[in-house]
SEPA-408272 format. One record per residue: x, y, z of N, C-alpha, C, O, CB in turn. Coordinates in steps of 0.2 Angstrom, whole numbers, plus 2048, in hexadecimal, padded with zeros to 3 digits. Atoms other than C-alpha are relative to their C-alpha. Glycine has a CB too. Layout:
% residues N
XYZXYZXYZXYZXYZ ...
***
This chain:
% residues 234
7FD7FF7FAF73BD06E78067FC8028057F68017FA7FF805 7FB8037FEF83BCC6ED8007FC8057FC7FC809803804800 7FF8037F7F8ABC06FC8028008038008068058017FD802 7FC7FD7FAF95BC07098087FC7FC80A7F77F97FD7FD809 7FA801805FA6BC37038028017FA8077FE7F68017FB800 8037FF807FA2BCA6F47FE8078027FD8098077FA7FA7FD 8057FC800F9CBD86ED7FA8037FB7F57FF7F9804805801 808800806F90BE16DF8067FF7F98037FD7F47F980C7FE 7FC801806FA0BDF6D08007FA8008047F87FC8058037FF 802807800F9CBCB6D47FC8017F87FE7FF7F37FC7FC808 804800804F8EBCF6C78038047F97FF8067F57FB803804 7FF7FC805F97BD86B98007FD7FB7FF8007F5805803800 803804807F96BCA6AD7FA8007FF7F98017F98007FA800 8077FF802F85BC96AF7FC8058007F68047FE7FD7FC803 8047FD802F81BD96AF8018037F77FD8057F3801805805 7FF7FD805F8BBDE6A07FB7FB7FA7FA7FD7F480A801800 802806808F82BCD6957F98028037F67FE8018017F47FF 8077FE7FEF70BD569D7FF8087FC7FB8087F880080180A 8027FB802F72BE66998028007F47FF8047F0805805806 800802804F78BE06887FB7FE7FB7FB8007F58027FE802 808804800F67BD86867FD8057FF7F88047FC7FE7FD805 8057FB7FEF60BE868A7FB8008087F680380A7FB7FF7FA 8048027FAF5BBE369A80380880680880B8068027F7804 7FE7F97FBF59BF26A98037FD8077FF7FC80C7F7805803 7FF8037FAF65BEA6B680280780580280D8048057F97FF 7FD7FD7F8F6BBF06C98037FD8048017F88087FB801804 7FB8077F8F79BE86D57FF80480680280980680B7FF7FF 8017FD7FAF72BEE6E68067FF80380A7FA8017FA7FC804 7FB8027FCF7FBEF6F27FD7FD8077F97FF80B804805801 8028057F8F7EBE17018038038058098018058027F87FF 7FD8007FCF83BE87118067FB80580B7FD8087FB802802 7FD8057FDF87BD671880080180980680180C8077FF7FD 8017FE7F9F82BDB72B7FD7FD8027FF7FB8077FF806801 8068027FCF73BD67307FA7FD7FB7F78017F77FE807804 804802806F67BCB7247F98058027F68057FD7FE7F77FF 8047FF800F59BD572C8018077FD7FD8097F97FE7FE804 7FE7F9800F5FBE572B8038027F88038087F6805802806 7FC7FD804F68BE371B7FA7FD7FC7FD7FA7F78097FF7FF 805800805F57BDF7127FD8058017FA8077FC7FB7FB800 8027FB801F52BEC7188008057FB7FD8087F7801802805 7FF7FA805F5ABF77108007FE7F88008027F4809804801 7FD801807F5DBEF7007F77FF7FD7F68017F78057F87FE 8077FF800F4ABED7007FE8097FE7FC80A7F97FD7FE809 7FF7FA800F49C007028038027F97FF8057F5804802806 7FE7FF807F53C026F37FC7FD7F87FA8007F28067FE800 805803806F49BF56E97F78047FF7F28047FB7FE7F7802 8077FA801F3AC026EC7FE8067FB7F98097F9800803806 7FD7F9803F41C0E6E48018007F68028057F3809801804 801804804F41C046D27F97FF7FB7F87F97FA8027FB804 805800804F32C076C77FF7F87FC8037F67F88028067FC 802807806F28BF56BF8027FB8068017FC80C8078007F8 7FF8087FFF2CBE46C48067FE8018098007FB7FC7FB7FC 7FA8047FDF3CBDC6CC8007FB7FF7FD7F7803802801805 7FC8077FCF44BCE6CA80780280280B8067FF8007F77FA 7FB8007FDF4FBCB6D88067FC7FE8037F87FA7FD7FF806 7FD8067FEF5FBC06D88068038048088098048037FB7FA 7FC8017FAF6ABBB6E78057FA7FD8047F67F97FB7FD806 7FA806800F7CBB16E88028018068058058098068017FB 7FC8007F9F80BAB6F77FB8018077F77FE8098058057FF 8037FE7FBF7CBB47067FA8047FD7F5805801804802804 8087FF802F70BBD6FA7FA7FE7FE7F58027FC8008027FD 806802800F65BB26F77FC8018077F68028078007FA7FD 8057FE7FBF5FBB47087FC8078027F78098058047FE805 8037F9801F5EBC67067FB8007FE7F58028018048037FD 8047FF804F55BC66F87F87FA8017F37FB7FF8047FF7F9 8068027FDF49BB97007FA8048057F48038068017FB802 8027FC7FAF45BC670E7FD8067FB7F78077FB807801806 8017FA803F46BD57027F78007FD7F28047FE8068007FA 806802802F38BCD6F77F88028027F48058008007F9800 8048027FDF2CBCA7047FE8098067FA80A80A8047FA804 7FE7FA7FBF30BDE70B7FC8057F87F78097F880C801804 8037FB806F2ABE76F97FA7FD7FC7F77F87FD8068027FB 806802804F1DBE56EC8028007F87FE7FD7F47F8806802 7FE802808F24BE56DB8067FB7FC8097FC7F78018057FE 7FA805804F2FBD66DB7FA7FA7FE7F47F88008097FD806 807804803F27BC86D28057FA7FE8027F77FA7FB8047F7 7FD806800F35BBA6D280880080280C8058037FE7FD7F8 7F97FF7FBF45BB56DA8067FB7FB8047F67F87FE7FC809 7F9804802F56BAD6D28038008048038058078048027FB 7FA8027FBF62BA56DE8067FE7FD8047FA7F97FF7FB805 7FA804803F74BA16D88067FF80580B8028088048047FA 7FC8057FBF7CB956E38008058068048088098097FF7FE 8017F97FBF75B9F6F07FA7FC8057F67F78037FC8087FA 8048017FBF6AB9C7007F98028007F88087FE802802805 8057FE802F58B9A7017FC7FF8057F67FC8047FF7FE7FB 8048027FDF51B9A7137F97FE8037F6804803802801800 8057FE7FCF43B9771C7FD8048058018038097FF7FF802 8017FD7FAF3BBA07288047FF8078057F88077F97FF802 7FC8027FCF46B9F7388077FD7FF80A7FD8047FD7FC801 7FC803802F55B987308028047FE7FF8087FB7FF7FC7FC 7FA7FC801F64BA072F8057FF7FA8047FA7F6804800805 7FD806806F71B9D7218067FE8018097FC7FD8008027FA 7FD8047FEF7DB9772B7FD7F98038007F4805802804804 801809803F72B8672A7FF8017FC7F98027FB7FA7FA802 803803807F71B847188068017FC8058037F77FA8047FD 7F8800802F84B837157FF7F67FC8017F37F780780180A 801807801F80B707148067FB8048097FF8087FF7FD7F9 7FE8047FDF89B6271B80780080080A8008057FE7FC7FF 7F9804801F99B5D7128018097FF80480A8048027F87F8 7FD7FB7FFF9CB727108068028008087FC8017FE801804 7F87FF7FEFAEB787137FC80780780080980C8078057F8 8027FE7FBFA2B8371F7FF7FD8077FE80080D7FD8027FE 8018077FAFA0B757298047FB8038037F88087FB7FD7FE 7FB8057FEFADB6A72880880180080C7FD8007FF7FA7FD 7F87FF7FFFBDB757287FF8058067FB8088088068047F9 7FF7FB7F8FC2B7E7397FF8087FC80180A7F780B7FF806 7FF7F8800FBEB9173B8068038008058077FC7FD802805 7F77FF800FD0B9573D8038007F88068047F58047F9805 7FE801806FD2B8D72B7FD8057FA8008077F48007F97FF 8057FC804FC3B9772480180780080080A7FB7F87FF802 8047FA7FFFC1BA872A80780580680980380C7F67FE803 7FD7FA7FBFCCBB97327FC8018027F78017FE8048067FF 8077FC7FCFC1BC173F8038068018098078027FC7FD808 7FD7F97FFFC2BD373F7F98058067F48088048018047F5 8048017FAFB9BD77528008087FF80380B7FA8037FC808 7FE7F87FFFB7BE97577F88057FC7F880B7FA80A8017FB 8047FB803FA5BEE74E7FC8038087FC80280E7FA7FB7FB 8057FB7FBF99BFA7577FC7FE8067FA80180C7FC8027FD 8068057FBF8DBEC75C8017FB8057FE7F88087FD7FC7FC 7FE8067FEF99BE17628017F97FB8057F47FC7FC7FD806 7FF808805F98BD47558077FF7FD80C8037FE7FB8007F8 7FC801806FA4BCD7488027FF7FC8027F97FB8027FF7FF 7FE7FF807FABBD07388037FA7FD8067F78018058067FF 7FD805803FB1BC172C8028027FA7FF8057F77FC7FB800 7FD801806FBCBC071F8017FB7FF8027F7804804802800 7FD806801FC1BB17168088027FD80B8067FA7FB7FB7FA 7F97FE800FD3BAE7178037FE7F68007FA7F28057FA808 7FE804806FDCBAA7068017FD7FE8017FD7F88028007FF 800808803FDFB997057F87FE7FF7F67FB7FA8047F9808 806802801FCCB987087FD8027FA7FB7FE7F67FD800805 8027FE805FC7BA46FC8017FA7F97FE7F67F7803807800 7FC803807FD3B9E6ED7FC7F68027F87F47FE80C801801 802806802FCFB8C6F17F97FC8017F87F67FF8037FD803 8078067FFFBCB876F77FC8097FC7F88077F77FD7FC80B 8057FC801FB4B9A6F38018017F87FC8017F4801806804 8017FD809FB9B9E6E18077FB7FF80D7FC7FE80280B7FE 7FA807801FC3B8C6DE8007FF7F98057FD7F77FE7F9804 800801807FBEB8C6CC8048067FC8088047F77F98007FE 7FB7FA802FC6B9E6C88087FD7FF80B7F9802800806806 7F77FF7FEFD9BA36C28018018087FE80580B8038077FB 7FF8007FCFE1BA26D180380A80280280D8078047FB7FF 8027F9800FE6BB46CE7FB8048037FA8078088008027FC 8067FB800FD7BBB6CC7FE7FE8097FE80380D7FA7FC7F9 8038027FBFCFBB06DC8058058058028088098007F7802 7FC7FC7FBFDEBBA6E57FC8058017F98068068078037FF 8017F87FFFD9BCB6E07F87FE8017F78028058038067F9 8078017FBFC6BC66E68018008067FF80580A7FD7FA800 7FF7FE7F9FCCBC26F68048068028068068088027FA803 7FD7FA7FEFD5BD16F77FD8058017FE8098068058017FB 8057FE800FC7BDB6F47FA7FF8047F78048057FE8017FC 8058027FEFBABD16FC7FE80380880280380D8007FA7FF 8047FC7F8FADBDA70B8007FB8068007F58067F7802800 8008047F8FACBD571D7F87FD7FF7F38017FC80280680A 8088027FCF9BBCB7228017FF8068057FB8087FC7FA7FE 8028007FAF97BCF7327FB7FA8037F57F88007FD806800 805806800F90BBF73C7F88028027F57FD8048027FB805 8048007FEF80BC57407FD7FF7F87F77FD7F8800806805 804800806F7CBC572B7FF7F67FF7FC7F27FC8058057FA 801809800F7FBB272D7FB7FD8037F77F98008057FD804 8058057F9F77BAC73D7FB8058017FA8058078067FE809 8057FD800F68BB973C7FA7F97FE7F97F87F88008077FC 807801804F57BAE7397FD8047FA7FB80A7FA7FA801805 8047FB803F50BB37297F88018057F67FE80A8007FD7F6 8057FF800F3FBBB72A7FC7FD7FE7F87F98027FF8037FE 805803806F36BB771B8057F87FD8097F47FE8018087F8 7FE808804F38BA970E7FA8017F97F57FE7F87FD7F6806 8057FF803F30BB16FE7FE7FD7FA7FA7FF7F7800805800 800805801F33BA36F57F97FD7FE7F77FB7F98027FE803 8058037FFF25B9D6FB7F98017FC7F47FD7FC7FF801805 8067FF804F19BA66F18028057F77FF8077F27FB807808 7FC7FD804F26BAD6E58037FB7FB8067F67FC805805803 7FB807804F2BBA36D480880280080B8068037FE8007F6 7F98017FDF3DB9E6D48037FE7FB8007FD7F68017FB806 7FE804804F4AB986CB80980180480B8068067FF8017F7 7FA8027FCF5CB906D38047FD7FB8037F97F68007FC805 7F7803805F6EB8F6CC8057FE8048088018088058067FB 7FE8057FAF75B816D38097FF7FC80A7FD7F77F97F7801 7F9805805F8AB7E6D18007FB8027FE7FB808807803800 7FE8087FEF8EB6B6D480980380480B80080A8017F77F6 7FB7FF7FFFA0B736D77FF80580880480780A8048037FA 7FF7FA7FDF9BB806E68017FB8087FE7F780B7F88067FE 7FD8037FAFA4B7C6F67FF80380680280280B8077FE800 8017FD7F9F9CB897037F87FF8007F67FD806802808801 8078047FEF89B847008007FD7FC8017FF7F67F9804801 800804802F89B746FA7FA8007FA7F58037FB8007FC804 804801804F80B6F6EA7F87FD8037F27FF8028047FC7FD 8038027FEF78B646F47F98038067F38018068057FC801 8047FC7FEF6EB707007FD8067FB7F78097FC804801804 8037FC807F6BB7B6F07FB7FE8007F68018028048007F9 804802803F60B6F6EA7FB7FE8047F67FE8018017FE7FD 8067FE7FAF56B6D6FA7FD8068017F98068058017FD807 7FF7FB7FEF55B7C6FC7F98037F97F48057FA809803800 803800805F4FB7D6E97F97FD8007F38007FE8037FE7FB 805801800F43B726EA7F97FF8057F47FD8048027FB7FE 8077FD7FDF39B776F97FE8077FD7F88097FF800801807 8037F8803F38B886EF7FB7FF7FB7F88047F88068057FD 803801807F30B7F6E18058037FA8028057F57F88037FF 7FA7FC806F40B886D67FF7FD7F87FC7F87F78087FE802 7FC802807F45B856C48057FF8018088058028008037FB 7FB8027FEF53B7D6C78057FF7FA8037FC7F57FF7FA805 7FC801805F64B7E6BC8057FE8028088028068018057FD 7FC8007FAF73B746C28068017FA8057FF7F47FF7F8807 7FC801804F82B796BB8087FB80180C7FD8068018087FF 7F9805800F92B6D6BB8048028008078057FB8037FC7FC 7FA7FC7FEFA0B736C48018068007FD8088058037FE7FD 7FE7F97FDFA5B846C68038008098067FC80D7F8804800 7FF8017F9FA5B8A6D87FA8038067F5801808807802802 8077FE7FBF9CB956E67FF8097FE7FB80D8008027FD809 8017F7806FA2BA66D97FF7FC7F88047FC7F480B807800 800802808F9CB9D6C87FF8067FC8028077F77FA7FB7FF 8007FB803F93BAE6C68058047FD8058087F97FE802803 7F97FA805FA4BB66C28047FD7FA8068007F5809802806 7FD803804FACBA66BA7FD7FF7FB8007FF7F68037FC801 802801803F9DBA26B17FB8037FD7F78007FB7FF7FD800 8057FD7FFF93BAF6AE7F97FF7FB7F38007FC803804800 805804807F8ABA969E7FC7FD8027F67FE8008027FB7FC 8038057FFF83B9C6A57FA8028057F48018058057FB802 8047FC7FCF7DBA66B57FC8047FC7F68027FD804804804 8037FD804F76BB26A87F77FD7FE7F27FF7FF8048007FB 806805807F6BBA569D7FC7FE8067F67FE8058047F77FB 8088007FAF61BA26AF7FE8058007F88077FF8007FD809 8067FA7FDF5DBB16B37FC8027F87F78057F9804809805 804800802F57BB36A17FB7FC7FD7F77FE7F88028037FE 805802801F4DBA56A17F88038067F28028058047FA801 8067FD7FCF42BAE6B08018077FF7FF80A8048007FF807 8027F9802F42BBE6A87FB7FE7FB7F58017FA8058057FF 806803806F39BB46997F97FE8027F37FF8018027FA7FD 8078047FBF2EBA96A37FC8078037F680A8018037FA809 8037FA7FDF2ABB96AE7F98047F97F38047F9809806801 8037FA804F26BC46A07F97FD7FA7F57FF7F78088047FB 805806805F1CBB46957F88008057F38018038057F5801 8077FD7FBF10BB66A67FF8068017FA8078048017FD807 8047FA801F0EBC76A38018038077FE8088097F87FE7FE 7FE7FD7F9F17BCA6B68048058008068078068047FC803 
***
């Protein structure tokens, strides 16, 4: 599951070293609208999916896929990558962490607002300096362009919604944590991880798109919980 600002070809590394493998993957598409509404649907689709799921989330999808979890009956473990892992109540606009560039550079420096939805809400983009330098800071500079060139609006209501769920809670885990990621801090990752009880993997450096720069690495977690998974007979 994708994040915000992003879409499902974030995952093409890791699908193409998955299907490789032999594995049956799927890149849902994330609406980025509404965390309640856009588990909904991605929920809805995970229904549709014959066997046992494991879920993974980056980003704003991990909160998805915590909600999603908790909404169907054949997912049986969660992967996060650099990705959010709320609580009940908790939006993921708190879990940016502290030092953040979410938190400590001006709105103006971060984000175009693009006004004018149906609902009244507002659309975000990240502007280009931000992209290229805190979102995908490890990337060719090229490349980080043509991302942000492509990249979807999130709407704030997918931000600042309370999740629901937290399925976490009852769901095994495992977290890929980058030390480089400058929009949810390492540092909140791993609280985050370790109220989930996760398997925690922290990788050195990268950023807050490792999935695209590194995708290997992303990979090698999620097939450590498809092993474990499948070792328990899940």
């Amino acid at each position: 599951m994708h994040g915000a600002w992003a879409d499902s070809s974030s995952w093409n590394g890791e699908l193409a070293e998955l299907q490789r493998a032999g594995c049956a993957v799927r890149a849902a598409d994330n609406p980025v609208e509404n965390l309640t509404t856009d588990s909904e649907k991605v929920a809805a689709f995970v229904r549709t999916i014959p066997g046992p799921v494991l879920l993974v989330g980056h980003s704003y999808g991990g909160a998805v896929i915590s909600n999603v979890a908790a909404e169907v009956d054949n997912v049986v473990g969660l992967v996060y990558v650099d990705a959010a892992a709320p609580a009940v109540g908790e939006p993921l606009s708190a879990l940016d962490g502290s030092t953040s560039v979410i938190a400590t550079k001006p709105a103006s420096e971060l984000f175009e607002q693009v006004p004018g939805t149906p609902d009244g809400n507002t659309n975000l983009l990240l502007t280009q300096d931000a992209f290229v330098n805190y979102f995908g800071n490890d990337l060719p500079k090229a490349q980080a362009r043509r991302l942000w060139a492509s990249q979807t609006m999130a709407a704030t209501p997918a931000i600042d919604t309370p999740s629901r769920y937290a399925a976490w809670q009852t769901l095994p885990s495992w977290y890929f944590i980058s030390t480089g990621d400058q929009i949810i801090t390492a540092e909140s990752e791993l609280a985050m991880a370790r109220r989930a009880h996760s398997h925690v993997t922290v990788f050195h450096g990268g950023s807050h798109l490792t999935l695209v720069s590194h995708p290997k690495a992303v990979t090698a977690v999620v097939g450590k919980a498809l092993s474990t998974l499948l070792a328990a007979g899940r």
